[in-house]
N, C-alpha and C positions, 0 to 999 in steps of 0.2 A: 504494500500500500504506500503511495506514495502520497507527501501532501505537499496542495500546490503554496505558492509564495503566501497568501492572506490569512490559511491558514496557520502557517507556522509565526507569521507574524502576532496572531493573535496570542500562542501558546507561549513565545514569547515575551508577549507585552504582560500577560497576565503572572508568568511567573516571576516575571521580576517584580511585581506590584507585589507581588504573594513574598518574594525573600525580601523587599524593602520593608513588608512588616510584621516578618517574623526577626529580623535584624533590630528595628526598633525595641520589640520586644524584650530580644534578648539584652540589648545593653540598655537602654531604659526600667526597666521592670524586673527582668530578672535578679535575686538574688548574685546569681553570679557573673555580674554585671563587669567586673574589673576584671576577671580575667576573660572576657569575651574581645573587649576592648585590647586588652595586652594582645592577643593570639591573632587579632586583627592587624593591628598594627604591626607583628613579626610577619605575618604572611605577604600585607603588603611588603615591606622593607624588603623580605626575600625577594618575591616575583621582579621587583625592580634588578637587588644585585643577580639575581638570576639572569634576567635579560642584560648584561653590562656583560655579564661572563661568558654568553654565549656570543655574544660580538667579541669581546676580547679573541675567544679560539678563532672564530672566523678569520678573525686577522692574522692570528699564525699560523693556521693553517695554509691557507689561500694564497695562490705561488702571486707575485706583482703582476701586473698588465705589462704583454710588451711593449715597449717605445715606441711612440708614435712613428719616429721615422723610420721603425722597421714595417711596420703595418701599413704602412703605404709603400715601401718595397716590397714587400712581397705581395701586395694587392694589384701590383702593375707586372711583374715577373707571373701571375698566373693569368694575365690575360693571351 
């Protein structure tokens, strides 16, 4: 089964409304309110140096771009 674009946008739109107030909940209401907030705040901070570190490897990884002026010699040599 497949669902077309309105529908998903719907399921969507509804479940973020649904974790924006069970999210309130939890750090407004709940009892354990401060450590909801802490575990927030780490997972953010992670996903960010997560995503710094996965560009970091890119960047060792990943051999340079060759020199422009070889790239236009060998773009006329294969003609």
């Amino acid at each position: 089964m497949v669902l077309d674009d309105k529908a998903l946008g719907y399921i969507v739109l509804i479940g973020s409304l649904l974790g924006i107030g069970f999210y309130f909940y939890l750090v407004f209401m709940s009892p354990q309110a401060r450590m909801v907030v802490q575990v927030s705040a780490f997972l953010a901070v992670a996903a960010v140096l997560l995503i710094l570190a996965w560009i970091g490897y890119t960047l060792i990884t990943t051999p340079p771009p060759l020199p422009l002026e070889d790239f236009v010699e060998e773009a006329s040599t294969d003609e």
